[in-house]
Structures are given as structure tokens and as C-alpha cells.
N, C-alpha and C positions, 0 to 999 in steps of 0.2 A: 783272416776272413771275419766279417761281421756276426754276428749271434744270430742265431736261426728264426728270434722274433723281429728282426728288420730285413725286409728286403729291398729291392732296390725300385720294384715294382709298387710298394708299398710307399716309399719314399714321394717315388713321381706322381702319385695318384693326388698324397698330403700335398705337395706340393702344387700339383693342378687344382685342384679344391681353394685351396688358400688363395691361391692370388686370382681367382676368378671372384671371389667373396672382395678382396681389397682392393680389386679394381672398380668396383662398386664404391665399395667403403671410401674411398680417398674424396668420390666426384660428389660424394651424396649424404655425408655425415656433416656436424655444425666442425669450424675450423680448430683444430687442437695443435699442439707445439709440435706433437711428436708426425705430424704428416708429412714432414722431410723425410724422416727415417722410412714410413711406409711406401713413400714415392722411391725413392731409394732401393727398399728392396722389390719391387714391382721391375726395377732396370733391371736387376742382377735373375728374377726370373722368367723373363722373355729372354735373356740369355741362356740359362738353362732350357728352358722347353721350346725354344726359339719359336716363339713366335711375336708379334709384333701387338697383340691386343695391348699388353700391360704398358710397352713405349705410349702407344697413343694415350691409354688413361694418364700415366704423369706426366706429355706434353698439354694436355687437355687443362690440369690441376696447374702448370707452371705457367699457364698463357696470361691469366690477369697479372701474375707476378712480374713477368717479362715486363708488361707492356707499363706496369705503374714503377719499375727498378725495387731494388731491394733495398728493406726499413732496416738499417743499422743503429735503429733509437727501441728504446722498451725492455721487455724482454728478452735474456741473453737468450734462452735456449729458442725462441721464434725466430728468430732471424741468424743465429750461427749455424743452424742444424742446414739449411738452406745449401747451404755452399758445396757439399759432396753431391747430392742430388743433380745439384747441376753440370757440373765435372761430369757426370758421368753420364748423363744426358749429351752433353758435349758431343763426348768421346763416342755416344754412338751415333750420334743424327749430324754429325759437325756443322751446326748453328750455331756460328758464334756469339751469337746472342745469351748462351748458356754461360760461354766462356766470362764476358764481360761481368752478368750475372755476378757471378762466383768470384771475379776479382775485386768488384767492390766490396764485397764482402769480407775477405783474406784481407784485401787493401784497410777495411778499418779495423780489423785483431790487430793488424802488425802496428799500423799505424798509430788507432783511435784508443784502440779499449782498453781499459784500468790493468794495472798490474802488479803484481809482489816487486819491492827490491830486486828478486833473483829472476824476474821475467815472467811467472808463472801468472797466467789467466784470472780476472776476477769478476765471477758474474752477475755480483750485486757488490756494484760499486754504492756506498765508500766503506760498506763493510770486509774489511782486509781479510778475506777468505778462499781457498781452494783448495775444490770439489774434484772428487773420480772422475764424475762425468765428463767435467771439462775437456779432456784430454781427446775424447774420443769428439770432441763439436769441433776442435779445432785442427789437431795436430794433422791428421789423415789430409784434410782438404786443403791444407799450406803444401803438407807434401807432396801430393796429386799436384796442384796448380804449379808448385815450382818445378815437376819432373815434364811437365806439359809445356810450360815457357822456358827450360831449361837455363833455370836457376839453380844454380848451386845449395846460393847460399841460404835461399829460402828453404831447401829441404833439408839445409842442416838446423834452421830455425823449428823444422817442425820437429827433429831429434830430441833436438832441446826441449822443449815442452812436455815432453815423453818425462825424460829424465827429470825436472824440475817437482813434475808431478809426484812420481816415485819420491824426488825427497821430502817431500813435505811430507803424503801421504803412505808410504810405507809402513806397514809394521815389520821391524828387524826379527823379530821372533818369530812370526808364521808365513814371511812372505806376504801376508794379505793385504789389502788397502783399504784403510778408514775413510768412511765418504768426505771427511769436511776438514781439513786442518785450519784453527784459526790463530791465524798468524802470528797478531800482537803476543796473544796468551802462550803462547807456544805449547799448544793442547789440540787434540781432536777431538770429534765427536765417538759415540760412546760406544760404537759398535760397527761389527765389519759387515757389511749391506751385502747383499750376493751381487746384486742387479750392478750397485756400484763397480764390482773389481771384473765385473763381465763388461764394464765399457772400457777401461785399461785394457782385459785382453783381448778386445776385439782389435782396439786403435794398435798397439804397437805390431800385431804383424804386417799393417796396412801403412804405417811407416816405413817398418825395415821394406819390402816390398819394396817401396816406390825409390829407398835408396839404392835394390840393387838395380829395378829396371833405370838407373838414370847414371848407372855405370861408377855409383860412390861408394861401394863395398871398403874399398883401401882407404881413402881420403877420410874416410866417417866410421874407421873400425872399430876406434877407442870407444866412440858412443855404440855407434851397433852394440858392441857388448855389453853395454850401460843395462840397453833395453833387453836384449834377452836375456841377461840374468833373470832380471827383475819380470819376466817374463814363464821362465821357464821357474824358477820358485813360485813363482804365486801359483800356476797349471798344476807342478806338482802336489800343492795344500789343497787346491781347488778339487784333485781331481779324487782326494784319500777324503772328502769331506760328505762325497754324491750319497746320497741316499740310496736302495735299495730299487724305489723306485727309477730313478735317473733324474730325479730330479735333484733341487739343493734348497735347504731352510732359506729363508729370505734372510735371516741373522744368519750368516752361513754357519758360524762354530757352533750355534745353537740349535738341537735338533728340538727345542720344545719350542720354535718355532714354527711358522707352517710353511706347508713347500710352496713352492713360487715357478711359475714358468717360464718368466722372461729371461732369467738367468741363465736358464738351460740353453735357451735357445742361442744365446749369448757366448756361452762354453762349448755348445758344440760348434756353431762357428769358429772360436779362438782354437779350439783343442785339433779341429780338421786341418786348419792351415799351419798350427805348429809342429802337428805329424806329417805333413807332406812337404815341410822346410827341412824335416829333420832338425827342430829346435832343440840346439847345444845344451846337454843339462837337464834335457825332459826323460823323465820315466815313461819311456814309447808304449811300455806293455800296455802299465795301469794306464797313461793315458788313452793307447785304442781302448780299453775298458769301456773310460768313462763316457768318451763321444762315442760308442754305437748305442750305450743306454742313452744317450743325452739326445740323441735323433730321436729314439723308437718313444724316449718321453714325451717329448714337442708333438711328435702326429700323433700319439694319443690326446693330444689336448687339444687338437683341431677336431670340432663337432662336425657334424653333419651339415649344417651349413655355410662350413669355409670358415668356422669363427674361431680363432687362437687365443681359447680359456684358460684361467687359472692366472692371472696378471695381475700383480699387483699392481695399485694405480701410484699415482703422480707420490712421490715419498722426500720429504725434507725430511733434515736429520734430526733425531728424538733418542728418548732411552727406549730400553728393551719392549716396554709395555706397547710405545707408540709405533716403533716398527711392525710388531706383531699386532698392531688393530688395522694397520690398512686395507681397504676392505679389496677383494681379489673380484676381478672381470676380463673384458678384453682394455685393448688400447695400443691406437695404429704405432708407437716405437714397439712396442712388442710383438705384433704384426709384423712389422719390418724387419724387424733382428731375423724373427722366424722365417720369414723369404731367404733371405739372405743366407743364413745357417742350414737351411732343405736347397736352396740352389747351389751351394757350394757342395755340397755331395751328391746330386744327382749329376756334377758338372764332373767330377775328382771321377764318380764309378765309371762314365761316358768314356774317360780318356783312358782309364784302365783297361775298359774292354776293348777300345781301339786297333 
């Protein structure tokens, strides 16, 4: 059972709050990178609270989109983040207008866009580098699209991605992931980011997922295992790291760092779906620990009116000093993580009480 400071009524209330505030926010704020992510999780909580408001606000936000096709030129993270939003828009209004949407998109990762030697993602091209993030802009919405057109091979291309990532950016020593590996040098950047190794664990159980729902359990075990290893060691450091409060440093091994919200919101999403997989390798206790404090963190950070504080903003990699000056607000991928992460527990208690 959950800790007597989160209930379930508490949760739903967070979660009605929030996405009443980000169904505003999406249609009525200047455009920013991360309003995929917030669109995104707007689907996944009309899901939970079933209702239909939050669909119409991201079909509302995706209509100029639709109708001018998607910019696969500029910035990597404006137009890769695009492609799960619309999958899952898809999947619930089946307009295939979403679908297409999202194939051009997948069509130019696989296709068009720069890459390592070893296949891995690069989002400033001709700078030979890869980032945490990556993994989570791309890998999910190759797997999603290839289990939807029932390709195989495409969802074992998003496997790959998972795994590619893990090698560059692993640390062997604490399971963590450095946000930046740069390639040529064969060096990373100088510190392990919280926010970073929460888009690794959000993306890989959103892979494994869509390999079993497309019946590749068998044929793709060898990597399955890749990824939750690498999955359930980083969860375990992740989760003996949490703070007191439930939250995590933004340097995560640093606690003279400051705490950070996005991340939580980020762990407790990863940490719910890896105790409800029964993820091979996970410390089940500590991890229920850390995701009921990683909830009750997140809706304390939702103010009064609907707004998901305490976020650090937009963060390229730097040393110690430069991680810990970025200055903390809201901002809709953190918004969205947090939909995401409060609907996926109010969805999990639903089917318990059942």
C-alpha cells in the first residue's frame, strides 16, 4: 500500500488541476519545443479521467500542423518530439491524417537524419554527438509506428536505438547515463543530469512494451535484456539517490545541488511501469518507496492554479556550476512528463480497484 501522505483522491484532484491549467497552456502560451510532450500528455489524461476536453485542446494545437505537414529541417527536438503525440492521437480519434503525420516524421530519423557509425541519433548535425534525450524523441515513436503498421523490423530498429544509446552513454560504475557522449573524443560530458537519465527511463519501458504488445517477446529477447538490464540498474541508483523530500538533485549524485521536479515526474512515470512489468533486477521494495514519494513530490509542486513548479528550464551540457545556475520555473515537457506520470497512477489504482 502507498504511504498515508498520497491518496488516490489526492492524486485525481493533482491530476484534474493540471491538465485543466495545460489545456489552456498548450492553445494560449508563445510556441516552445517541449509542446509535443505537453500535447502528449493532455492524450494520456483524458484517458485517465476520461473525458474528452484535453483530446479536443491537442487536436485544436495539431490542426495548423496537420494541415502545413511536418518541418523535418531546424531544430532536432521541434519536430522529432511531434511523432508520439501524433500516434497516439491516431490511436484514439483514427484520423489518419495523425498516422501519416508521424510517418513522415519516423520516415526522415530512419531515413534522413545524421548518425554515429553505430546508428545512434545526432541532433546537431555535423557535431558527432549523443544525447540522453535522444533516445526518448525517437526510439518510442519508431516502436509505436512499426507495432501499428506491423513491422517487425522497425521495432527492432527502435530496440537498437535504446541500446546504442546505453553504449555510448552509460556509466559502468553507477548504472547512470551522462547526458552527452562526444564521439570523436571518446569522452562525455561532466556530469550525470537527473532530467537526462529520466528520458532513458521513461523511453525504454515504452519500447519494451510495444515489443511485447506486437508479439516479439522471443524473436527480440536477446535485446529485450539489453534494455532492461540497463534499465533496471540505472532505477535501482536512481531510486537509493531520492531525496528525503521525493524529489532528486538535478546533478543527481550531487546533493549540493538543488532539487528539480521534472525528474521526479519522469521516475515516477518509469518507476510505476517498471513495478507493474515486474522489471527483472528491480529492487521492488525501495523502488515502491521511491515512486509513492515521487507522486506525492510532483502534486506538491502543482500550485493552485494547475502550474507544475520547481522545473528546471531548457539545460545543454556544462560543469557543475552551470547545471546548478539554471534557473527553476514551469515548462510544458515538464507539464507533460507530469500528466503522464499522475495519469498513469490514477489509471494502475482504477484497475486495481476493479
Amino acid at each position: 500500500m502507498p504511504p498515508a501522505f498520497v491518496k488516490y483522491d489526492e492524486l485525481s484532484r493533482a491530476l484534474e488541476r493540471l491538465t485543466t491549467s495545460a489545456s489552456r497552456e498548450l492553445l494560449a502560451k508563445q510556441p516552445h519545443w517541449g509542446d509535443a510532450i505537453l500535447c502528449d500528455g493532455l492524450i494520456y489524461a483524458a484517458r485517465a479521467l476520461e473525458t474528452s476536453a484535453p483530446i479536443e485542446a491537442a487536436e485544436r494545437w495539431f490542426g495548423p500542423k496537420l494541415a502545413a505537414g511536418p518541418r523535418t529541417n531546424g531544430w532536432f527536438w521541434l519536430w522529432a518530439a511531434e511523432a508520439l503525440p501524433a500516434l497516439d492521437l491516431h490511436l484514439k480519434t483514427n484520423d489518419p491524417r495523425y498516422l501519416e503525420y508521424a510517418r513522415a516524421i519516423v520516415g526522415f530519423m530512419e531515413n534522413s537524419a545524421a548518425r554515429t557509425p553505430d546508428g545512434a541519433f545526432i541532433p546537431h548535425p555535423p557535431a558527432l554527438e549523443v544525447w540522453i534525450d535522444v533516445c526518448y524523441f525517437t526510439a518510442p515513436a519508431i516502436a509505436l509506428l512499426g507495432r501499428i503498421s506491423g513491422d517487425a523490423a522497425m521495432i527492432e530498429r527502435a530496440a537498437d536505438q535504446m541500446i546504442v544509446h546505453r553504449d555510448h552513454l552509460a556509466d559502468s560504475g553507477s548504472g547512470l547515463f551522462w547526458h552527452v557522449a562526444y564521439v570523436d573524443r571518446k569522452s562525455h560530458s561532466q556530469c550525470l543530469w537527473a532530467r537526462g537519465n529520466s528520458w532513458f527511463s521513461i523511453a525504454a519501458p515504452q519500447v519494451i512494451a510495444e515489443i511485447e504488445a506486437a508479439g516479439l517477446l522471443q524473436p527480440l529477447a536477446t535485446k529485450i535484456e539489453k534494455i532492461r538490464e540497463a534499465l533496471a540498474l540505472q532505477l535501482n541508483k536512481v531510486a537509493s539517490l531520492q531525496d528525503e523530500s521525493g524529489l532528486w538533485h538535478t546533478v543527481i549524485d550531487r546533493d549540493d545541488s538543488y532539487l528539480e521536479a521534472s525528474a521526479a515526474a519522469g521516475f515516477a512515470l518509469a518507476l510505476g511501469r517498471a513495478i507493474r512489468t515486474r522489471l527483472p533486477g528491480l529492487d521492488e521494495a525501495r523502488a515502491r518507496d521511491a515512486y509513492w514519494r515521487a507522486l506525492g513530490a510532483i502534486c506538491a509542486k502543482i500550485d493552485s492554479h494547475g502550474a507544475f513548479t520547481g522545473v528546471s528550464q531548457q539545460t545543454p551540457p556544462g560543469d557543475f556550476a552551470f547545471y546548478n545556475s539554471i534557473e527553476i520555473g514551469t515548462a510544458p515537457f515538464a507539464t507533460g512528463v507530469c500528466l503522464m506520470a499522475l495519469s498513469d497512477a490514477v489509471e494502475t489504482w482504477q484497475t486495481r480497484k476493479s
